[in-house]
C-alpha positions as protocol buffer text, in pm:
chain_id: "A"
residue {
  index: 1
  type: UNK
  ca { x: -2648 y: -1061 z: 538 }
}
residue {
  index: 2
  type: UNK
  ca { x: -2806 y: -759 z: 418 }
}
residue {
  index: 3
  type: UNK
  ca { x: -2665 y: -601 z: 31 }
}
residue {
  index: 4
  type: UNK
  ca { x: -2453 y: -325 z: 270 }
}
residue {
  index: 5
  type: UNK
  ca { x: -2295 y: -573 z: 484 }
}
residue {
  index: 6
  type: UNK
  ca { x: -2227 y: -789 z: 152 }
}
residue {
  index: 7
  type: UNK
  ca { x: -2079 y: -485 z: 0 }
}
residue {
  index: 8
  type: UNK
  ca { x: -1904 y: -474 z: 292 }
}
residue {
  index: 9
  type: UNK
  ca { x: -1713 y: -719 z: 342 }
}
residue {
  index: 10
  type: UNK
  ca { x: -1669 y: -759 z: -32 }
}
residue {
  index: 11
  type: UNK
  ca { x: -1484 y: -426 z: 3 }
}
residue {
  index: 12
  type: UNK
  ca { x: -1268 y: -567 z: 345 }
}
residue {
  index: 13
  type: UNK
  ca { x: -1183 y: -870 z: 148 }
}
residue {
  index: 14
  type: UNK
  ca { x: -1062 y: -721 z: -158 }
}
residue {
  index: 15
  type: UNK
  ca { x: -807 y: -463 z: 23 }
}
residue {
  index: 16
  type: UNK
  ca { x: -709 y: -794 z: 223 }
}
residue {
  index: 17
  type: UNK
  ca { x: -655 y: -1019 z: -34 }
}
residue {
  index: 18
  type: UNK
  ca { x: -474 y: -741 z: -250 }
}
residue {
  index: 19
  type: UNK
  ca { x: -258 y: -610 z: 47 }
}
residue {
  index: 20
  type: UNK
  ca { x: -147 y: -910 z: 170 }
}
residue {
  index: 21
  type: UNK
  ca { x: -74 y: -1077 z: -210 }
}
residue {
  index: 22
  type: UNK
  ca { x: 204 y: -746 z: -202 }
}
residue {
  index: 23
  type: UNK
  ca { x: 334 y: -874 z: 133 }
}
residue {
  index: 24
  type: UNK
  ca { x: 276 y: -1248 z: 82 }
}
residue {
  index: 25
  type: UNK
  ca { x: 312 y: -1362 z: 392 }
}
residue {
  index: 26
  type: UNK
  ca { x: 18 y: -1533 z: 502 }
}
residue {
  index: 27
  type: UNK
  ca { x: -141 y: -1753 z: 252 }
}
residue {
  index: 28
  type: UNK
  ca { x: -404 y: -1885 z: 454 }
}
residue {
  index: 29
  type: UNK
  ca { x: -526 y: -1543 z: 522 }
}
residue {
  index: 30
  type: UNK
  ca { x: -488 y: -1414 z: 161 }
}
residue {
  index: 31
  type: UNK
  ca { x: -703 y: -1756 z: 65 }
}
residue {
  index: 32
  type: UNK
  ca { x: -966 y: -1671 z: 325 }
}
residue {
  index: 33
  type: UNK
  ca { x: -984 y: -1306 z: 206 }
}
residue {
  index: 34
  type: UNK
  ca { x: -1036 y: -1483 z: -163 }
}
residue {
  index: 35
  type: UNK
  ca { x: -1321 y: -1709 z: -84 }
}
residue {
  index: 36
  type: UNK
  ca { x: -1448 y: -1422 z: 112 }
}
residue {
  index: 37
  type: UNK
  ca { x: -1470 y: -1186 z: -200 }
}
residue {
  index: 38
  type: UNK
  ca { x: -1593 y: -1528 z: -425 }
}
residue {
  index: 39
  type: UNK
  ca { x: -1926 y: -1521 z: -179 }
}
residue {
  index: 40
  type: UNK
  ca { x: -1975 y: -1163 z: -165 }
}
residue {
  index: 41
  type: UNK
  ca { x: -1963 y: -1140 z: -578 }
}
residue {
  index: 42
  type: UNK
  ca { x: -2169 y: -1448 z: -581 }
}
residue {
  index: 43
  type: UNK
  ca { x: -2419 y: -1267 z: -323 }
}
residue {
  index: 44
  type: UNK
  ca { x: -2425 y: -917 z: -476 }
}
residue {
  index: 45
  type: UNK
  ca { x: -2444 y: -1024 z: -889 }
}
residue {
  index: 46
  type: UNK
  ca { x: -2799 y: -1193 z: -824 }
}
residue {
  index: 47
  type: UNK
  ca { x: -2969 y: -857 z: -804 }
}
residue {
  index: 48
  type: UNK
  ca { x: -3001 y: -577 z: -981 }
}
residue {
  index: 49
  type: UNK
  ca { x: -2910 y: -347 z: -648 }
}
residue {
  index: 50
  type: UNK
  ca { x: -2628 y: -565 z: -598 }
}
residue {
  index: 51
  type: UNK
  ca { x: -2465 y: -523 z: -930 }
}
residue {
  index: 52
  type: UNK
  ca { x: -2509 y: -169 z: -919 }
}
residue {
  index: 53
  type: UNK
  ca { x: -2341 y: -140 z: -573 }
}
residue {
  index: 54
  type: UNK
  ca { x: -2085 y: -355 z: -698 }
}
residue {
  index: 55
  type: UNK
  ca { x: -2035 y: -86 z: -1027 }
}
residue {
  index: 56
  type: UNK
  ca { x: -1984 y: 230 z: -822 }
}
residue {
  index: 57
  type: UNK
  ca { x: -1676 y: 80 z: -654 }
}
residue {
  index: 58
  type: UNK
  ca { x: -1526 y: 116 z: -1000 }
}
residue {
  index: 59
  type: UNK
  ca { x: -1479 y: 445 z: -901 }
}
residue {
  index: 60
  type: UNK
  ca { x: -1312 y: 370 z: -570 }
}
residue {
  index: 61
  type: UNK
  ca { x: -1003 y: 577 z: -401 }
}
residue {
  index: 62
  type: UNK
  ca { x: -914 y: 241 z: -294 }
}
residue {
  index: 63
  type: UNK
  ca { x: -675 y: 104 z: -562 }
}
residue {
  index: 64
  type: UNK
  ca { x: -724 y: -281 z: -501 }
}
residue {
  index: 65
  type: UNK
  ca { x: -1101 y: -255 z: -437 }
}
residue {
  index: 66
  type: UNK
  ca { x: -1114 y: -108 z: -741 }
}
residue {
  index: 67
  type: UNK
  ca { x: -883 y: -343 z: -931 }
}
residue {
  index: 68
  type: UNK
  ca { x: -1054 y: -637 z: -797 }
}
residue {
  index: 69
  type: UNK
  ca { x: -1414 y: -520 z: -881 }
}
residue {
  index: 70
  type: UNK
  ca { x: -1257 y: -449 z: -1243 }
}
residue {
  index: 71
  type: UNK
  ca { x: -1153 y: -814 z: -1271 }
}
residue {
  index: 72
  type: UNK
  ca { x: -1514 y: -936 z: -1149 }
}
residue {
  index: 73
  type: UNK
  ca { x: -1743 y: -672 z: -1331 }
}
residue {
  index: 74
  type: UNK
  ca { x: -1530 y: -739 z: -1671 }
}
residue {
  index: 75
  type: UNK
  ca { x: -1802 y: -885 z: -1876 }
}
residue {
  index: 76
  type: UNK
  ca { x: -2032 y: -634 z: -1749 }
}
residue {
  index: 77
  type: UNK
  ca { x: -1782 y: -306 z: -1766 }
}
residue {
  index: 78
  type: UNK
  ca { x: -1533 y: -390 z: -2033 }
}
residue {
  index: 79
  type: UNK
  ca { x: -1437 y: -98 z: -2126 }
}
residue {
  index: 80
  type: UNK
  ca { x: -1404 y: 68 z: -1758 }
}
residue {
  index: 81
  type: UNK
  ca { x: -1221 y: -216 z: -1659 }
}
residue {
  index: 82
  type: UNK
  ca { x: -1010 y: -251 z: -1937 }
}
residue {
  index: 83
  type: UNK
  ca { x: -891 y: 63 z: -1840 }
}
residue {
  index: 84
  type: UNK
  ca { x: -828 y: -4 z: -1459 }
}
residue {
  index: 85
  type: UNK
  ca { x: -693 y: -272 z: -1531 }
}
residue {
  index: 86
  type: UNK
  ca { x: -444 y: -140 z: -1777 }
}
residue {
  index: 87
  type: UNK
  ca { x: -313 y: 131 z: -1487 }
}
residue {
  index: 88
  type: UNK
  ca { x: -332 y: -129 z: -1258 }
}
residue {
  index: 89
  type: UNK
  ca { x: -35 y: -327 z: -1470 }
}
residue {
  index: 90
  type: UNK
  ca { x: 182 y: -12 z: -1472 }
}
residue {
  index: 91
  type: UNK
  ca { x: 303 y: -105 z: -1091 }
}
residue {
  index: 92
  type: UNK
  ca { x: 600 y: -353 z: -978 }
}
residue {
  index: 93
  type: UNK
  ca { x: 536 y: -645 z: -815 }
}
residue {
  index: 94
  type: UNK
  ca { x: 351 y: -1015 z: -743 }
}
residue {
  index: 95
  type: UNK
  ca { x: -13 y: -825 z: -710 }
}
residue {
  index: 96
  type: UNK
  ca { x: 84 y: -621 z: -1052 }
}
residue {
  index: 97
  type: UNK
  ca { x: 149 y: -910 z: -1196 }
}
residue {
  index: 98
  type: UNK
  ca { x: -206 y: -1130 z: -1092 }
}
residue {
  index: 99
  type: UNK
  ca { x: -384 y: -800 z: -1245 }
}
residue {
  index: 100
  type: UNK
  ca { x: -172 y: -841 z: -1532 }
}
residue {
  index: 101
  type: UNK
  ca { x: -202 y: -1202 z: -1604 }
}
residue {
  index: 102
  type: UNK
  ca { x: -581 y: -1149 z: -1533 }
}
residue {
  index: 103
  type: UNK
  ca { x: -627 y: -897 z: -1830 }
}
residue {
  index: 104
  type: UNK
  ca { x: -364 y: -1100 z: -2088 }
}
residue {
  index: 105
  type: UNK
  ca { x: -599 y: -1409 z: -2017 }
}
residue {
  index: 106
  type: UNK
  ca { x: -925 y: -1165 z: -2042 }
}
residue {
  index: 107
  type: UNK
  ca { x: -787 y: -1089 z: -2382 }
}
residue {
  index: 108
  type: UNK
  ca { x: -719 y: -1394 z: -2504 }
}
residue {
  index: 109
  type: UNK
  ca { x: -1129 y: -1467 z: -2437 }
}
residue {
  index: 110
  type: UNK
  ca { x: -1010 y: -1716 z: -2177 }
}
residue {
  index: 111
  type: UNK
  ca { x: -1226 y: -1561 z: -1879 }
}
residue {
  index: 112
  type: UNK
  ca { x: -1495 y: -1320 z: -1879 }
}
residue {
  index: 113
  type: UNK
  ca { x: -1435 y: -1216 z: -1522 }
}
residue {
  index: 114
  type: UNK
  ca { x: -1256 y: -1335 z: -1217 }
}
residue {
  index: 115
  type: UNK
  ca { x: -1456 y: -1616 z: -1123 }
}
residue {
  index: 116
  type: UNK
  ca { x: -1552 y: -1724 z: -1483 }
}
């Protein structure tokens, strides 16, 4: 898979995983959306191009795309992310709550990112 398809589906699985956390009614699919985004980080952060790629979808429209890259880019974009993550908190909800258990925990010094 080339870095565009990686970014890709990165971007696919993030709205995905997010969207269907707020609905929560298929776990399986919200797990395969997860290990989905897990490869596509894993793919992307071993090259320069691919962690750059990754860093402009901090600036999303997409509000979960860019949540989720803020929880995996934390160590790389603290402040940026801080801040995403921090609006991110201010909704209602089970996927508000993940983001802010994420950033209480990234606080702490317990994770650098999301798969730390």
């Amino acid at each position: 898979m080339d870095l565009k398809e990686t970014l890709q589906t990165y971007i696919e699985a993030a709205h995905t995983h997010a969207a269907e956390t707020v609905q929560g009614d298929d776990a399986k699919k919200i797990n395969r959306a997860f290990d989905r985004i897990e490869e596509s980080v894993r793919v992307l952060m071993q090259s320069e191009e691919g962690k750059a790629a990754l860093k402009t979808l901090l600036q999303s429209p997409e509000g979960y795309v860019r949540t989720w890259t803020a929880m995996v880019l934390t160590a790389e974009e603290p402040r940026v992310c801080k801040k995403i993550l921090k609006e991110a908190t201010k909704e209602t909800g089970v996927w508000a709550g993940t983001v802010r258990t994420f950033l209480e925990e990234w606080k702490k010094g317990n994770l650098d990112s999301a798969f730390s």
